[in-house]
Structures are given as structure tokens and as C-alpha cells.
mmCIF file as gemmi writes it, N, C-alpha and C atoms, coordinates in Angstrom:
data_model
loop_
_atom_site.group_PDB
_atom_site.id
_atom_site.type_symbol
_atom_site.label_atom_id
_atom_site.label_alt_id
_atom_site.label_comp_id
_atom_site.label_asym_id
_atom_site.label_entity_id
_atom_site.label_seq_id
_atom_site.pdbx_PDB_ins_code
_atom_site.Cartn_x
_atom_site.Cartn_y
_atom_site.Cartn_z
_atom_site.occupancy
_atom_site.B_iso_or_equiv
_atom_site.pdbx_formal_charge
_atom_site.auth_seq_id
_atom_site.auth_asym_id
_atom_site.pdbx_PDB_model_num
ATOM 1 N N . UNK Axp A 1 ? 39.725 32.308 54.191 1 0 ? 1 A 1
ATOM 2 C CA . UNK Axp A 1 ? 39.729 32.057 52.765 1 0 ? 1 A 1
ATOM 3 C C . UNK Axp A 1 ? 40.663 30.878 52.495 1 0 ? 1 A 1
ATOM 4 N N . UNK Axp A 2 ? 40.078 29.978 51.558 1 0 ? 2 A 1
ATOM 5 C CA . UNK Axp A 2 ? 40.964 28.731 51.473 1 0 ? 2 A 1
ATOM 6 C C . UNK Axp A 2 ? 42.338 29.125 50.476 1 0 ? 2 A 1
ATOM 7 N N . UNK Axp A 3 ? 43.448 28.548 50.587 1 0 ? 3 A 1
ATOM 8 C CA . UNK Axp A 3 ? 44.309 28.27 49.74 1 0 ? 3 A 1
ATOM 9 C C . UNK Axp A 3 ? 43.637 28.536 47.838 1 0 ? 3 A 1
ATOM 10 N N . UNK Axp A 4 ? 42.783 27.661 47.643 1 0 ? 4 A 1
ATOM 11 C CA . UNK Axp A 4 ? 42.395 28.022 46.436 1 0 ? 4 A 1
ATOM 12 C C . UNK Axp A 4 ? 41.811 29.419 46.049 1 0 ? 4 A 1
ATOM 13 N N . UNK Axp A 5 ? 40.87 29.987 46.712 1 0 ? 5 A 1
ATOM 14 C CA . UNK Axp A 5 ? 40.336 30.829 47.207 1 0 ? 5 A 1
ATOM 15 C C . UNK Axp A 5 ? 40.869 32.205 46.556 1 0 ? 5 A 1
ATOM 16 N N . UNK Axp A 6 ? 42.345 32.247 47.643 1 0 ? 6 A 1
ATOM 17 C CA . UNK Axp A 6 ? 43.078 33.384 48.066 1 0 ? 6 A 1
ATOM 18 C C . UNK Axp A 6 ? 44.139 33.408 46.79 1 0 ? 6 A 1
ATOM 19 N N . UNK Axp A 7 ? 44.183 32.152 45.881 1 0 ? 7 A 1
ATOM 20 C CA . UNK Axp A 7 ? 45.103 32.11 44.564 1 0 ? 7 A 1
ATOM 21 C C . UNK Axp A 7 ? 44.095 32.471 43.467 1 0 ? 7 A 1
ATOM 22 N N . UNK Axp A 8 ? 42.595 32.511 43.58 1 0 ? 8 A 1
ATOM 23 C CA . UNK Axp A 8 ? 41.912 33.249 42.351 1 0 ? 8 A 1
ATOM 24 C C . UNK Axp A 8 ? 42.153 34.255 42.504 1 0 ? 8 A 1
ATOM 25 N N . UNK Axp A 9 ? 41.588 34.994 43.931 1 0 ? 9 A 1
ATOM 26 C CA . UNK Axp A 9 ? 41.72 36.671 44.245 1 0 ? 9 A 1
ATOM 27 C C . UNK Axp A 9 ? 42.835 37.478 43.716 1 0 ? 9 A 1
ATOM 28 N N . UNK Axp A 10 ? 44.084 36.374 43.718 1 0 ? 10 A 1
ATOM 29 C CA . UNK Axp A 10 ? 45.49 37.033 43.789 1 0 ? 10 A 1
ATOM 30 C C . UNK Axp A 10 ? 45.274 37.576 42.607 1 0 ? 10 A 1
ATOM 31 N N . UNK Axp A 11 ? 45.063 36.211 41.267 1 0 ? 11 A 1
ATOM 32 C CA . UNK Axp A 11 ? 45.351 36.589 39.989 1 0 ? 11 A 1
ATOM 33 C C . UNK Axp A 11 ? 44.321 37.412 39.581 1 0 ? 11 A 1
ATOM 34 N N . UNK Axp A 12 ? 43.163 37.106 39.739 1 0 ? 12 A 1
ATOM 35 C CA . UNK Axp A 12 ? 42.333 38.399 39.231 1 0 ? 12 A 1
ATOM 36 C C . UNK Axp A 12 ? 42.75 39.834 39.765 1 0 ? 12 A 1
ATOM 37 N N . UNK Axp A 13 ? 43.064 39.935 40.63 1 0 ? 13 A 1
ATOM 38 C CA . UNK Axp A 13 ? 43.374 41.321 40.914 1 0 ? 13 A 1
ATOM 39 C C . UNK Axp A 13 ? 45.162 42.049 40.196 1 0 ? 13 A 1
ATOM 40 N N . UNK Axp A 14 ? 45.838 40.777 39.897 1 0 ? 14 A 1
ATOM 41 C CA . UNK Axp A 14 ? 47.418 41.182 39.301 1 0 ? 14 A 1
ATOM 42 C C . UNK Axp A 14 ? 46.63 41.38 37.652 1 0 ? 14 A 1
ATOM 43 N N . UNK Axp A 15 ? 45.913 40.354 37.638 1 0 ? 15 A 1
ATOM 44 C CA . UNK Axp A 15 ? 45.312 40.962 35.74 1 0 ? 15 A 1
ATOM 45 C C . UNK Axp A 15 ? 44.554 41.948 35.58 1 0 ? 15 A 1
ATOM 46 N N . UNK Axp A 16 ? 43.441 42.302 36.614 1 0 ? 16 A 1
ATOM 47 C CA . UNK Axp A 16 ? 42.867 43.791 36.745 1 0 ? 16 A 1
ATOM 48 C C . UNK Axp A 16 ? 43.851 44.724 36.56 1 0 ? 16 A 1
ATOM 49 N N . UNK Axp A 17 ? 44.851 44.408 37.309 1 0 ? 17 A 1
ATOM 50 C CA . UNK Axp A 17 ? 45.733 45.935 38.003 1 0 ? 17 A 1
ATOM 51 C C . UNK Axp A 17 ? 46.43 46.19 36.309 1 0 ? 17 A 1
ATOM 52 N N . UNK Axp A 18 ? 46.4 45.105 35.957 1 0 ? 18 A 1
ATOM 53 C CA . UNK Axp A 18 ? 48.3 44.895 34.48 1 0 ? 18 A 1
ATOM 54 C C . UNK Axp A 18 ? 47.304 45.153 33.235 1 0 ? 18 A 1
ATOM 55 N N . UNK Axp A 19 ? 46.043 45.269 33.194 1 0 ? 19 A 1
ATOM 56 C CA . UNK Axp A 19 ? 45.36 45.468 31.999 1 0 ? 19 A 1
ATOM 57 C C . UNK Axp A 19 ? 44.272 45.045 31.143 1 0 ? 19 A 1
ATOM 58 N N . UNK Axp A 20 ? 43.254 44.556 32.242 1 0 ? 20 A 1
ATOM 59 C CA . UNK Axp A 20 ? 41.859 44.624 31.639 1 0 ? 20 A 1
ATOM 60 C C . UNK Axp A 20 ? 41.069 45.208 31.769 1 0 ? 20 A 1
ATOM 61 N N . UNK Axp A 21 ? 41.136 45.672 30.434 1 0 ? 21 A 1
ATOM 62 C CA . UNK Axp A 21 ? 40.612 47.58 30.63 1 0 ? 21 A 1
ATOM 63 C C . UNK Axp A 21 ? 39.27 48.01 30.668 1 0 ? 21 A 1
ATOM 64 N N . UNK Axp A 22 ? 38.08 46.655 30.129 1 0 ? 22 A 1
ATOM 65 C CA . UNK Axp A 22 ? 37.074 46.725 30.361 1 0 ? 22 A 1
ATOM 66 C C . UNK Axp A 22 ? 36.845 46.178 31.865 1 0 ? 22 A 1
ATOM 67 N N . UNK Axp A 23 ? 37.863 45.707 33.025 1 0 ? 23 A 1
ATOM 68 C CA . UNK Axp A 23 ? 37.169 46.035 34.334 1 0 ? 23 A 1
ATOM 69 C C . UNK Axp A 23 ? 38.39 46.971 34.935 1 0 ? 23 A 1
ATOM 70 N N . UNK Axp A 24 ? 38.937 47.458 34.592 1 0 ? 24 A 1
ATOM 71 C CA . UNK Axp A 24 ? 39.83 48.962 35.496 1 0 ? 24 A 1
ATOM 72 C C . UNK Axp A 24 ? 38.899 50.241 35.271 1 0 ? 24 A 1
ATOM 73 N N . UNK Axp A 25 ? 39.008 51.323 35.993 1 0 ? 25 A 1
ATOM 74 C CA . UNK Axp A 25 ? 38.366 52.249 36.132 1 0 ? 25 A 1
ATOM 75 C C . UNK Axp A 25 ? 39.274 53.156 35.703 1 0 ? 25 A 1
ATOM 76 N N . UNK Axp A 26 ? 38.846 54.061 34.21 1 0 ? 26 A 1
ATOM 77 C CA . UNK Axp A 26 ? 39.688 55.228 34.082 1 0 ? 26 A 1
ATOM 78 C C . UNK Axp A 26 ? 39.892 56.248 35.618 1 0 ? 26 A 1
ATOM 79 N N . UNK Axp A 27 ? 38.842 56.803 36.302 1 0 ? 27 A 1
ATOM 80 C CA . UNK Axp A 27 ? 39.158 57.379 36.97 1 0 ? 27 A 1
ATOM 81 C C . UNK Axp A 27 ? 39.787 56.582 38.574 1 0 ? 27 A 1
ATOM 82 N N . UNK Axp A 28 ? 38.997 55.488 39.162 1 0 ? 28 A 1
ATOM 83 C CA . UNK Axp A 28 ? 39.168 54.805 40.575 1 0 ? 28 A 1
ATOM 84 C C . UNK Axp A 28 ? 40.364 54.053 40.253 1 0 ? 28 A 1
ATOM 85 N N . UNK Axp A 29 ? 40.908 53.544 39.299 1 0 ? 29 A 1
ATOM 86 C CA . UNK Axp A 29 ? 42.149 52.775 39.655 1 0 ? 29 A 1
ATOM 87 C C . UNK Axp A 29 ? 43.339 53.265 39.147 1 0 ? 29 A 1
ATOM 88 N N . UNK Axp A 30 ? 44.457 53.273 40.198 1 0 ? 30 A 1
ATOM 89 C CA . UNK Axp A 30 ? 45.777 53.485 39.492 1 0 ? 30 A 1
ATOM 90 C C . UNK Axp A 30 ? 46.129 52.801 38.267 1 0 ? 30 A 1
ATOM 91 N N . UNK Axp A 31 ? 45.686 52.911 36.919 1 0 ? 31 A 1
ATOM 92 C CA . UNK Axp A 31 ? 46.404 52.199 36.085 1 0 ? 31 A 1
ATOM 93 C C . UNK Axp A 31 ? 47.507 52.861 34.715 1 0 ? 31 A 1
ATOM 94 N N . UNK Axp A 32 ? 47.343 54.208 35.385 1 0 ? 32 A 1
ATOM 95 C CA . UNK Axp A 32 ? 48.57 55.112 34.932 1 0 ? 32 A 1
ATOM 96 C C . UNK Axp A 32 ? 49.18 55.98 36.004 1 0 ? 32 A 1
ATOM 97 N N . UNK Axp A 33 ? 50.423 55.436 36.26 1 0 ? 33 A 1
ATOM 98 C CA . UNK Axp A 33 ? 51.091 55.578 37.472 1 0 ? 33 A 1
ATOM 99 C C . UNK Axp A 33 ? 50.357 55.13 38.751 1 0 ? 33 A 1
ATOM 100 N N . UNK Axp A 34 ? 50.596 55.578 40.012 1 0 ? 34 A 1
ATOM 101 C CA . UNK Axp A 34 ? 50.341 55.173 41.419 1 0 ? 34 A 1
ATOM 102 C C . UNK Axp A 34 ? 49.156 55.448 41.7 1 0 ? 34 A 1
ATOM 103 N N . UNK Axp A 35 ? 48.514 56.867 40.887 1 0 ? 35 A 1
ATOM 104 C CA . UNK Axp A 35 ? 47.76 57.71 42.029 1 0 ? 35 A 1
ATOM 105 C C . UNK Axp A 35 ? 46.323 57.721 40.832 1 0 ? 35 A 1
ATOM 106 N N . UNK Axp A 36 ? 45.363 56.562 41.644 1 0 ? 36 A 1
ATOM 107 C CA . UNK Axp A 36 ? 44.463 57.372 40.421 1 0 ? 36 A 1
ATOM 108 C C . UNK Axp A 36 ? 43.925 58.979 40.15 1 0 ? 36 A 1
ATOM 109 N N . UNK Axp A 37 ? 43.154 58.986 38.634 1 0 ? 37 A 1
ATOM 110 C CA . UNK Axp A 37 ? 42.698 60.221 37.914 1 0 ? 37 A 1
ATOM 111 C C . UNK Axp A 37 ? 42.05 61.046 38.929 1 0 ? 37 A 1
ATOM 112 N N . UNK Axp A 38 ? 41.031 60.079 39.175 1 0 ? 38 A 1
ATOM 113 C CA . UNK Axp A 38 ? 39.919 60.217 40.496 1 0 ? 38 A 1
ATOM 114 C C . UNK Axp A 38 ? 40.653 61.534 41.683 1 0 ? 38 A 1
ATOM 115 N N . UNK Axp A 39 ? 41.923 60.884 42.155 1 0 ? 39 A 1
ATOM 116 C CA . UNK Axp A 39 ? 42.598 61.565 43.249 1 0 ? 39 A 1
ATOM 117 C C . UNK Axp A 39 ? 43.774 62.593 42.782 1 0 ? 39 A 1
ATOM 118 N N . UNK Axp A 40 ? 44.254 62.294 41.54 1 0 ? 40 A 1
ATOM 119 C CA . UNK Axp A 40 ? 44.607 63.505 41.464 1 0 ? 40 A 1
ATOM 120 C C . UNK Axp A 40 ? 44.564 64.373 40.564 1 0 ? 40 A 1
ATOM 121 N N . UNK Axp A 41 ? 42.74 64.378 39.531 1 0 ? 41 A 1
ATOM 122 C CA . UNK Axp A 41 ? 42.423 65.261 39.046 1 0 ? 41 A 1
ATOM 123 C C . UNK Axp A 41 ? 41.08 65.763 39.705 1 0 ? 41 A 1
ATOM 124 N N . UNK Axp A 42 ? 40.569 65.793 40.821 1 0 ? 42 A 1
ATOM 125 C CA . UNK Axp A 42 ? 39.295 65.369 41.482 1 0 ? 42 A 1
ATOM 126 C C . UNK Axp A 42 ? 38.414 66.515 40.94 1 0 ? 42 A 1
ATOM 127 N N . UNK Axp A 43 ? 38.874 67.662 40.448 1 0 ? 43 A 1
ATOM 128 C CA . UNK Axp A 43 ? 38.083 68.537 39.944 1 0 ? 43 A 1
ATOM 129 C C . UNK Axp A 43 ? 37.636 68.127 38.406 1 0 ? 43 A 1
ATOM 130 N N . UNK Axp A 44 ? 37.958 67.669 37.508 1 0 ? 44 A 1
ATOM 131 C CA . UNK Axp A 44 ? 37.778 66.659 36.535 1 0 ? 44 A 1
ATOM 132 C C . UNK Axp A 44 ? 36.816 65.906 36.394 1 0 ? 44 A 1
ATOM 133 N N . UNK Axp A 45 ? 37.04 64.803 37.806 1 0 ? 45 A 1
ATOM 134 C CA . UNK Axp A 45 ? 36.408 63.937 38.064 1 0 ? 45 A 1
ATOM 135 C C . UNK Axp A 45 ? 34.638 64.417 38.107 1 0 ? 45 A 1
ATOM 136 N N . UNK Axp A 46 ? 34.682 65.262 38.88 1 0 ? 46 A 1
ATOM 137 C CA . UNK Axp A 46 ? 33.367 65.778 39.326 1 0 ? 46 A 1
ATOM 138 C C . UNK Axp A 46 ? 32.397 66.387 37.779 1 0 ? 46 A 1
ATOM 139 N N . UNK Axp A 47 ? 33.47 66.878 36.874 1 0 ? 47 A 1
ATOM 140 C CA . UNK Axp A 47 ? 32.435 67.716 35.278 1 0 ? 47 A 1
ATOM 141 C C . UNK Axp A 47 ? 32.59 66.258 34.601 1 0 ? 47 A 1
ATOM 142 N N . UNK Axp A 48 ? 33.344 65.294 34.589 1 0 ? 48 A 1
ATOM 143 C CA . UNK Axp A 48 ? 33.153 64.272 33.826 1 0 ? 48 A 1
ATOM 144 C C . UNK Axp A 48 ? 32.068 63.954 33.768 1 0 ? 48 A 1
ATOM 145 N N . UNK Axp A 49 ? 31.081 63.416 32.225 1 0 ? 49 A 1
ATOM 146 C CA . UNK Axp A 49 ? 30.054 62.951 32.227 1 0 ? 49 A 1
ATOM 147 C C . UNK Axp A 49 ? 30.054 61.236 32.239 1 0 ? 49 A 1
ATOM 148 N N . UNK Axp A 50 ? 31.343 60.673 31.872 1 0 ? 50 A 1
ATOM 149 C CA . UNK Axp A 50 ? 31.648 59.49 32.195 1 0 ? 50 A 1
ATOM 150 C C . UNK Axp A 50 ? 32.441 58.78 33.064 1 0 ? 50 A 1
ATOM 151 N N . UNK Axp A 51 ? 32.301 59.431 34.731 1 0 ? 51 A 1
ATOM 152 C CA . UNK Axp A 51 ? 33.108 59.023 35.473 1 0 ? 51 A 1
ATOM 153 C C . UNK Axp A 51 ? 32.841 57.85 36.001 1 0 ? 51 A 1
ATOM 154 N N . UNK Axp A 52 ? 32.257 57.188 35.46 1 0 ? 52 A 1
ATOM 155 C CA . UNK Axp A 52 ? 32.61 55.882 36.391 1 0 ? 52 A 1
ATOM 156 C C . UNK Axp A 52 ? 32.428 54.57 34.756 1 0 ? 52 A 1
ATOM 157 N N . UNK Axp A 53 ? 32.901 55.292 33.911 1 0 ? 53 A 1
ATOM 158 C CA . UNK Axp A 53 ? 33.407 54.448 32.854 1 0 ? 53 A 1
ATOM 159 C C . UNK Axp A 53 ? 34.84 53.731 32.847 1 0 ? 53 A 1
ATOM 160 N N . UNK Axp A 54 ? 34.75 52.792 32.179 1 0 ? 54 A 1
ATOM 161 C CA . UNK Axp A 54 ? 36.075 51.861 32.166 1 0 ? 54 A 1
ATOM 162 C C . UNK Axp A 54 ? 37.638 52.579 31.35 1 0 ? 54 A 1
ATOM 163 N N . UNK Axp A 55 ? 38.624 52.149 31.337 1 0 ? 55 A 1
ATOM 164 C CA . UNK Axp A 55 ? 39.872 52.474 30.032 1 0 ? 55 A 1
ATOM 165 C C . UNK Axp A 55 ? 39.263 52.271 29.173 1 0 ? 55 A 1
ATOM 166 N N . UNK Axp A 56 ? 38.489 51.354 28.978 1 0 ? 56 A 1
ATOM 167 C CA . UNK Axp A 56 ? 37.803 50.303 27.01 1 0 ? 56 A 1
ATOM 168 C C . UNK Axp A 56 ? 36.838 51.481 26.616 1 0 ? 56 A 1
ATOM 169 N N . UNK Axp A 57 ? 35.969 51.917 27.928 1 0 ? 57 A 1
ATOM 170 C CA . UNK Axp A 57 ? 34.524 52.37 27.447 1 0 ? 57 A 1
ATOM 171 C C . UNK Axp A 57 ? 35.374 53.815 26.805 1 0 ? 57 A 1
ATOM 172 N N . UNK Axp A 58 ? 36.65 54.443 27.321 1 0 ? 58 A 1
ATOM 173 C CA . UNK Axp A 58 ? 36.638 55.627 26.951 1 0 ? 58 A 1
ATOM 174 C C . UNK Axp A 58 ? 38.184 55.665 26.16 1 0 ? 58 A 1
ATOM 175 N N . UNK Axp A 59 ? 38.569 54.747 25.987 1 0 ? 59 A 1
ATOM 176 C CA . UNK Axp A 59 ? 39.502 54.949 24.56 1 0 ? 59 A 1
ATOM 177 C C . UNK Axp A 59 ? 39.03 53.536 23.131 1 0 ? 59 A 1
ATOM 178 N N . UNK Axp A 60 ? 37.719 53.563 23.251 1 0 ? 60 A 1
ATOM 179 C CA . UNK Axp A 60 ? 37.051 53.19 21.876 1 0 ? 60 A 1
ATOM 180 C C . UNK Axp A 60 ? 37.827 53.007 20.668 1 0 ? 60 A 1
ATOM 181 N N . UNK Axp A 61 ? 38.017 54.363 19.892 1 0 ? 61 A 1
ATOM 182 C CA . UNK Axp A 61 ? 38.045 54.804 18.92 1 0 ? 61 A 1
ATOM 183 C C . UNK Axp A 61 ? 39.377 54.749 18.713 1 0 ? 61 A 1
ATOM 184 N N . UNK Axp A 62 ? 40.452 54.455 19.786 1 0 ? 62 A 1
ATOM 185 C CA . UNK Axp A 62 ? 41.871 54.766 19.558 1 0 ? 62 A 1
ATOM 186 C C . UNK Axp A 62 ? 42.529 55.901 19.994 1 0 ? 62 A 1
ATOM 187 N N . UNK Axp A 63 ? 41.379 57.006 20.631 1 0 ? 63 A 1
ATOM 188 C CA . UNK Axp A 63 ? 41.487 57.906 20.923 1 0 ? 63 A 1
ATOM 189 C C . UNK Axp A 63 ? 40.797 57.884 22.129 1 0 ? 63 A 1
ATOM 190 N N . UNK Axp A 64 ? 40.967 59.206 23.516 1 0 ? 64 A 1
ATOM 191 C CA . UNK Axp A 64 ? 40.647 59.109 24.72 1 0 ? 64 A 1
ATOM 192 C C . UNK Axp A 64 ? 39.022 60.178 24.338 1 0 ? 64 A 1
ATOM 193 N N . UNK Axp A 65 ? 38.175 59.395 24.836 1 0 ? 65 A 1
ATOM 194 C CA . UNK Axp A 65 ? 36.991 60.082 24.992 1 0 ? 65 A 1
ATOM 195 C C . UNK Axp A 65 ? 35.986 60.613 26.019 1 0 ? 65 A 1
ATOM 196 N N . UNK Axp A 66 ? 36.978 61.704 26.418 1 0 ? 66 A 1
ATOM 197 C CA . UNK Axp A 66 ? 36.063 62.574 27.306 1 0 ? 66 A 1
ATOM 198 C C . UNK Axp A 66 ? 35.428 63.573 27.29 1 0 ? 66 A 1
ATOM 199 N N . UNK Axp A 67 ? 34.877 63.019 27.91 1 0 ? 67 A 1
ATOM 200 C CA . UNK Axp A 67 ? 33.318 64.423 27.556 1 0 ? 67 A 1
ATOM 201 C C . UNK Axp A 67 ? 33.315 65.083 29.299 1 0 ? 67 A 1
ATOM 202 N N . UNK Axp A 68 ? 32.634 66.759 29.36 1 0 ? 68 A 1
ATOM 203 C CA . UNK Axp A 68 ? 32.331 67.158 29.979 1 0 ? 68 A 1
ATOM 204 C C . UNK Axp A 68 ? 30.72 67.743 30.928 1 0 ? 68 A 1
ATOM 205 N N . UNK Axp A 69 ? 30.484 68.045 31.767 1 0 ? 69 A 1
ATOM 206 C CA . UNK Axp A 69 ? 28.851 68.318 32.067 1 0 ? 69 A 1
ATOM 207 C C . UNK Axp A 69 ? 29.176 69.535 31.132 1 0 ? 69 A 1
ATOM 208 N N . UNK Axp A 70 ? 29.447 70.47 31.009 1 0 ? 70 A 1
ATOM 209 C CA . UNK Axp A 70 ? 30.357 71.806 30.718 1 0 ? 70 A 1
ATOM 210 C C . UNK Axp A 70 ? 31.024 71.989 30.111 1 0 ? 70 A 1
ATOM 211 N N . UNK Axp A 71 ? 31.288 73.048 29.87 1 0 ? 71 A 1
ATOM 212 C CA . UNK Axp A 71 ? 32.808 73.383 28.992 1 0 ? 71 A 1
ATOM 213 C C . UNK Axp A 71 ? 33.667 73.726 30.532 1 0 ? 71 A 1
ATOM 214 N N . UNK Axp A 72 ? 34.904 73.237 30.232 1 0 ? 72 A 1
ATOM 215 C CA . UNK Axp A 72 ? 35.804 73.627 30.928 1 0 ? 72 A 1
ATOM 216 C C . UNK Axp A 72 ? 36.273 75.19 31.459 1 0 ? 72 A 1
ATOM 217 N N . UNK Axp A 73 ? 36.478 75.498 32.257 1 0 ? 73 A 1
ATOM 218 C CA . UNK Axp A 73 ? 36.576 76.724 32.317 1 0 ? 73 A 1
ATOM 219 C C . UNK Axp A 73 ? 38.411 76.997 32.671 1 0 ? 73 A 1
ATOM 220 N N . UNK Axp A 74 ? 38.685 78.003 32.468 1 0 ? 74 A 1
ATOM 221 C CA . UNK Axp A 74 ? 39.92 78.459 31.908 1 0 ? 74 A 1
ATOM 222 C C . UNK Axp A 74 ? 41.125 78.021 33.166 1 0 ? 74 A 1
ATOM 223 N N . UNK Axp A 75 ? 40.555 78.241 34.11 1 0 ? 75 A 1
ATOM 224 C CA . UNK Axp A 75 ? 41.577 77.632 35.354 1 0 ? 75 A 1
ATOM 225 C C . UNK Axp A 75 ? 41.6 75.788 35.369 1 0 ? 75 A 1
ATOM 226 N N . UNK Axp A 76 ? 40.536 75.513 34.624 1 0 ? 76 A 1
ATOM 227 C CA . UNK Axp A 76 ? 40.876 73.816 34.902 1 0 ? 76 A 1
ATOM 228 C C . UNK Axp A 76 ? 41.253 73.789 33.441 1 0 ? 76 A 1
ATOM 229 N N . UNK Axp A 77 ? 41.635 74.146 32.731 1 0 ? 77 A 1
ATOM 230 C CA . UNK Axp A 77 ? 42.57 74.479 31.365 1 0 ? 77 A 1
ATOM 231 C C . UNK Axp A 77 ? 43.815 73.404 31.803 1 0 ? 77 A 1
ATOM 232 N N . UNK Axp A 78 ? 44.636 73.953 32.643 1 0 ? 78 A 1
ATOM 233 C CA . UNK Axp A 78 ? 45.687 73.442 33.373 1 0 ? 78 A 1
ATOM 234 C C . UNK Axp A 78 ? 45.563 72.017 33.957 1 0 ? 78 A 1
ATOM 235 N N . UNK Axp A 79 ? 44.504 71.626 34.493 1 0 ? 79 A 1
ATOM 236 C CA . UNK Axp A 79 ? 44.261 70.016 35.014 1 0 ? 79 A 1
ATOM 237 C C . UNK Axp A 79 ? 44.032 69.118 33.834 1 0 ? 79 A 1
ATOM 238 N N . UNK Axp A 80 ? 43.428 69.759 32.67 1 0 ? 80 A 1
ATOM 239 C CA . UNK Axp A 80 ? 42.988 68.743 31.735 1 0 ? 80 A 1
ATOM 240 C C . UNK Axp A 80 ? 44.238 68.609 31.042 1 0 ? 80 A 1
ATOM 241 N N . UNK Axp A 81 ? 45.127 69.339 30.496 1 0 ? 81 A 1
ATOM 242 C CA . UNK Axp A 81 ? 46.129 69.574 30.029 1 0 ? 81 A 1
ATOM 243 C C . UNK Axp A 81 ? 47.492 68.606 30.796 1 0 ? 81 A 1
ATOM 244 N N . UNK Axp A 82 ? 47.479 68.533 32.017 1 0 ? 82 A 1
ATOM 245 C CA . UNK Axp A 82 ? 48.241 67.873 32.839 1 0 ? 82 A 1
ATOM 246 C C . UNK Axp A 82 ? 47.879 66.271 32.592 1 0 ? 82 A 1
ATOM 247 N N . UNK Axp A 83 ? 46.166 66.067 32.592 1 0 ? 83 A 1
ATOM 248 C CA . UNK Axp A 83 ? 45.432 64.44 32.424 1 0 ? 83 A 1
ATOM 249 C C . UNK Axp A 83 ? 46.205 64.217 30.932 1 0 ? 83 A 1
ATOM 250 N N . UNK Axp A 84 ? 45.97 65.069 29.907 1 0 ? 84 A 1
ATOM 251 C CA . UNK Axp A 84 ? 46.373 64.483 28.779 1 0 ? 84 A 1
ATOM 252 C C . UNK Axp A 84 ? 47.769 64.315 28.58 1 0 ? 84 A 1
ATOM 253 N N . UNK Axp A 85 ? 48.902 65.181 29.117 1 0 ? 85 A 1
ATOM 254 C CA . UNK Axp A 85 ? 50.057 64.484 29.214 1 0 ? 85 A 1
ATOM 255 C C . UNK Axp A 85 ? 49.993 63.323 30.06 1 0 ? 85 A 1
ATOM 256 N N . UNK Axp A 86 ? 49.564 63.152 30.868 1 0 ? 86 A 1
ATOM 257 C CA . UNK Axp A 86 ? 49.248 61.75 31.578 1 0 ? 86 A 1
ATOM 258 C C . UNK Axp A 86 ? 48.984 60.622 30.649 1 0 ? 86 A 1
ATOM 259 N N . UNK Axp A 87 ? 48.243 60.852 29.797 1 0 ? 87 A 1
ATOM 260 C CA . UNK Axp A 87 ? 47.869 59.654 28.738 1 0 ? 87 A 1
ATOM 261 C C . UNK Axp A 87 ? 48.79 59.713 27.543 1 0 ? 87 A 1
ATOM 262 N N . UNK Axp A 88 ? 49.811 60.558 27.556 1 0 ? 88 A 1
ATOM 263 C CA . UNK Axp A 88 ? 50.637 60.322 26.088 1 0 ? 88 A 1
ATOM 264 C C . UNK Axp A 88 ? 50.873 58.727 26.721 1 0 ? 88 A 1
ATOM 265 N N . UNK Axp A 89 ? 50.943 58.188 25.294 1 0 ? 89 A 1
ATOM 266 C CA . UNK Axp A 89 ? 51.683 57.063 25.323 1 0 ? 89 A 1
ATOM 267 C C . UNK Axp A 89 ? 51.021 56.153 24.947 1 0 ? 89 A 1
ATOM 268 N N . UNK Axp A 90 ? 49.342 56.075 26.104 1 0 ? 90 A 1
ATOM 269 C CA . UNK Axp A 90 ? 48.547 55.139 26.23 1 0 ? 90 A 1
ATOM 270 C C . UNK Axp A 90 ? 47.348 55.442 25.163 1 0 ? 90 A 1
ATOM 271 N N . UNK Axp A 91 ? 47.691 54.15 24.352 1 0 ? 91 A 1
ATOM 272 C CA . UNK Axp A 91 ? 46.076 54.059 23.339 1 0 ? 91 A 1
ATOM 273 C C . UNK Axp A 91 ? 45.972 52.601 23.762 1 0 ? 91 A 1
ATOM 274 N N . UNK Axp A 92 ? 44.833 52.204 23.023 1 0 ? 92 A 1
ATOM 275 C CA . UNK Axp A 92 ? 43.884 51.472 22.7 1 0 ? 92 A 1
ATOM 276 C C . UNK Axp A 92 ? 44.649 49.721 22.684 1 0 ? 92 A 1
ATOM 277 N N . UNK Axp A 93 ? 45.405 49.88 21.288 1 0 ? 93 A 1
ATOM 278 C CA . UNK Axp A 93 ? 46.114 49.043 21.033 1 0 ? 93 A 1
ATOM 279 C C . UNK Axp A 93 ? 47.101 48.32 22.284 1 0 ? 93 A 1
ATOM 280 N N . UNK Axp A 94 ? 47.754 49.679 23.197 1 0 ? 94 A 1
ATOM 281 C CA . UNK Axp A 94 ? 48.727 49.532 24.531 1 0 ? 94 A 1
ATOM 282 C C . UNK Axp A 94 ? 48.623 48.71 25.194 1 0 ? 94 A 1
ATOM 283 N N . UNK Axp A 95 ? 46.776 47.783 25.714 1 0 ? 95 A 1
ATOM 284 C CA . UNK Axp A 95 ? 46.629 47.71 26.854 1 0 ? 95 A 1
ATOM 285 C C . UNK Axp A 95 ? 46.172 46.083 26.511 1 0 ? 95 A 1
């Protein structure tokens, strides 16, 4: 990879990572804390009906919009509950 090359890659990937939210992946990329959603809500991941939507596609409204295949059932009560303290902080405006 040339010099020029390897200085686009760099920056597109430091502006992916820092906050363009229509190409980060709510669930595949770490962009709240280290570990993405994906890996450490993976049971989540799987009833999500929008898992492979963006940050943009699913905080729209100002608000986080997730939807399920299902209703949640009472033991993943606790994982969703854990995701949404995960997102205090982060709206729309944040990013």
C-alpha cells in the first residue's frame, strides 16, 4: 500500500471509529466503550430486528430505537437493562 494509500485508510478508519454514525455499527463496532453490543450482549443481538443497522439508523428520533423479533423474556430483562445503562449519555445530538 502506497504512502498515500495507507494515510486515507488511517483517517477513514480514526473518523469511523470517533463518530460517523451513519457508517459505525450499533451492534459490530466498539463505539461505546471497548467491547462491541454484538459481543457483549450476543443474546440481544440475535432477537434484534435491526441488527445490522447503523448508531444514525437507530437513534433517529433522539431516542434509541430498538425493536425486538419478540418480546423479551424475563431473564434477558437484565441484558437489556444493562444495554440501556450502556447508552445513558449517548443521544443523537452526542455524536
Amino acid at each position: 500500500m502506497s504512502s498515500r494509500g495507507f494515510a486515507i485508510y488511517w483517517w477513514m478508519e480514526v473518523i469511523r471509529k470517533v463518530g460517523i454514525r451513519n457508517l459505525t455499527s450499533f451492534w459490530k463496532d466498539p463505539w461505546s466503550g471497548e467491547t462491541p453490543f454484538l459481543r457483549k450482549y450476543p443474546r440481544l443481538y440475535v432477537i434484534a430486528t435491526n441488527n445490522e443497522a447503523s448508531v444514525e439508523e437507530l437513534s433517529r428520533r433522539g431516542e434509541w430505537d430498538l425493536e425486538w423479533r419478540r418480546s423479551i423474556f424475563v431473564w434477558e430483562e437484565e441484558l437489556f437493562i444493562s444495554l440501556k445503562e450502556d447508552l445513558e449519555g449517548h443521544r443523537r445530538e452526542n455524536f
